[in-house]
C-alpha positions as CSV (number, residue, x, y, z in Angstrom):
1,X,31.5,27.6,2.0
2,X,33.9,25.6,4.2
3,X,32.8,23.2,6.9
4,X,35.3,23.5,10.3
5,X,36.6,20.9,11.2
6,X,35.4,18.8,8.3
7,X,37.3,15.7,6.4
8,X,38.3,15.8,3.0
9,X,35.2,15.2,0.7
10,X,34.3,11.2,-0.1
11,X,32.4,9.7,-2.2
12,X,29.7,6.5,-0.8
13,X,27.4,4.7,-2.6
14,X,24.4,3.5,-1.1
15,X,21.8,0.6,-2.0
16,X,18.3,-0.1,-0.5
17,X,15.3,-0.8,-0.9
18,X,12.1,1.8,0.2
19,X,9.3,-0.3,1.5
20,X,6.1,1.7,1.0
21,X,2.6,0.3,1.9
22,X,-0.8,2.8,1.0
23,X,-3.4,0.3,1.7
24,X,-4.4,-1.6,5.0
25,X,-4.4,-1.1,8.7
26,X,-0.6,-1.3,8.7
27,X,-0.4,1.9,5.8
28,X,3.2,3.4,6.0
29,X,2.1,6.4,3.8
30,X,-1.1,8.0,3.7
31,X,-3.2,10.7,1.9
32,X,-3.2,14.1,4.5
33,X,-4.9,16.7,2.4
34,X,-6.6,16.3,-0.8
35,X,-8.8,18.9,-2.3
36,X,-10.8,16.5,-4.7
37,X,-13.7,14.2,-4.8
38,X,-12.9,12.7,-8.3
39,X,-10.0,10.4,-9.2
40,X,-7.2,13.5,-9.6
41,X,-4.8,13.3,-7.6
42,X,-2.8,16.8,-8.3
43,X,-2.5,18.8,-5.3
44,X,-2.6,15.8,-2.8
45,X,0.0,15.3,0.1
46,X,1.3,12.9,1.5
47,X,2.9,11.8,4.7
48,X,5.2,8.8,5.1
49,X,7.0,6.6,7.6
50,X,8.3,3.8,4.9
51,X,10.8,1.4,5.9
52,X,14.5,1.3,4.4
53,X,15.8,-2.2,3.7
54,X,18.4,-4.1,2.9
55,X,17.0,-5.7,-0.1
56,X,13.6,-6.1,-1.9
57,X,12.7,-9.2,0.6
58,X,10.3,-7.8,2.9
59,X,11.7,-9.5,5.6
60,X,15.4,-8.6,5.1
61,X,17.4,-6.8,7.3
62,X,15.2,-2.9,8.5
63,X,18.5,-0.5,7.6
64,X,16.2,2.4,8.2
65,X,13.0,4.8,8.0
66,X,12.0,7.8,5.2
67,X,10.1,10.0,6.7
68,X,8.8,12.9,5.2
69,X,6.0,14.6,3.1
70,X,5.5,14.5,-0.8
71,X,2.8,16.3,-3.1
72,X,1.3,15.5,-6.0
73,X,2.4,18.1,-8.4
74,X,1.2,17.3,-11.7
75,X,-1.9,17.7,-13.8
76,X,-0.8,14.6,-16.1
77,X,0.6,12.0,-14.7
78,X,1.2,11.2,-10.2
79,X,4.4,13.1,-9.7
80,X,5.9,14.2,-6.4
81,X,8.4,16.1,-6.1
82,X,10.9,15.2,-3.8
83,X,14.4,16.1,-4.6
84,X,13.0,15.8,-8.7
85,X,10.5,14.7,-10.0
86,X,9.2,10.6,-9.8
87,X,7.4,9.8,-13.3
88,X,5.5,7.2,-11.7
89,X,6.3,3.7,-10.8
90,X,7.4,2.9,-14.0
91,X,10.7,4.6,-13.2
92,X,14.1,4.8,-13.2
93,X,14.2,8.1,-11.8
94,X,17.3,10.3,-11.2
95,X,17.3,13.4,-8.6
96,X,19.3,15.7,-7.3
97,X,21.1,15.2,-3.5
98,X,20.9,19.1,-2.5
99,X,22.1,18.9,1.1
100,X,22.1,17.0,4.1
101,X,22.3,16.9,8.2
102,X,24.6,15.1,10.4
103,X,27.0,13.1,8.9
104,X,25.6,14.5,5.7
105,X,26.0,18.1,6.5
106,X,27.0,20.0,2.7
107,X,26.3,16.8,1.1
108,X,25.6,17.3,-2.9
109,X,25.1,13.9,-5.4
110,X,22.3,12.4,-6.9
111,X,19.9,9.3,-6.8
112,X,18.7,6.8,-9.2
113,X,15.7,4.8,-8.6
114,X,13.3,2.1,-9.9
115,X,10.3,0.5,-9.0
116,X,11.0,-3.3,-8.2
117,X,7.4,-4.7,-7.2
118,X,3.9,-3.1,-7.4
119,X,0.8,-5.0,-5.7
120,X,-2.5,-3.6,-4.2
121,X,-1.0,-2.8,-1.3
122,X,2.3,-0.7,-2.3
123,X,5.5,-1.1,-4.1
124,X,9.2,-1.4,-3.8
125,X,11.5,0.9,-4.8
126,X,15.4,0.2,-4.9
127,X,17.7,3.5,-4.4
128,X,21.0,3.8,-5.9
129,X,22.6,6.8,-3.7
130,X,25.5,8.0,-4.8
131,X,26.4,11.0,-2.5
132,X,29.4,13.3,-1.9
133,X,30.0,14.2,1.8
134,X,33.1,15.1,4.4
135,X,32.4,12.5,7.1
């Protein structure tokens, strides 16, 4: 598959850190189907509006939004599947880049992740994005 009127393929790296918040009026990702009233969480989804940022600081620079849904797909441990699988917040996590949109149209590459800060409220995540694209 060729892309018209595409560059030659680059490599970028990207680095930031997903700001997600499940607790409290201000929630940025929230439970929008869940099939249980016990503590199992498998088959649960999720919707999210989590903010992007330049580093773990909450305060630092807003870079951007992910937005999106994620499930709960396992019967042993909380797992979404998102472009892999997240084994908890314990990470590091590595997935699979399997496409993209705009300036990431026929994108392919892969992500690396950790967990940075965990508190009541939500967590931190940093994102390592290294990503193969023509623009």
């Amino acid at each position: 598959m060729t892309c018209s009127g595409c560059a030659a393929k680059k490599t970028s790296h990207l680095r930031f850190y997903f700001h997600e918040t499940v607790r409290g009026p201000d929630a940025t990702s929230i439970v929008v189907a869940s099939l249980h009233k016990n503590s199992s969480t498998f088959g649960d989804v999720h919707v999210f509006d989590n903010a992007l940022r330049e580093t773990a600081d909450p305060s630092s620079k807003l870079i951007g939004r992910a937005q999106g849904l994620a499930t709960s797909s396992s019967l042993t441990d909380l797992t979404l599947s998102l472009f892999g699988r997240v084994e908890g917040v314990t990470g590091p996590d590595d997935r699979s880049i399997i496409g993209g949109s705009g300036l990431f149209r026929l994108a392919r590459g892969f992500v690396l992740s950790r967990t940075v800060n965990v508190s009541s409220t939500g967590y931190i995540v940093e994102f390592d994005v290294y990503v193969k694209h023509h623009y």
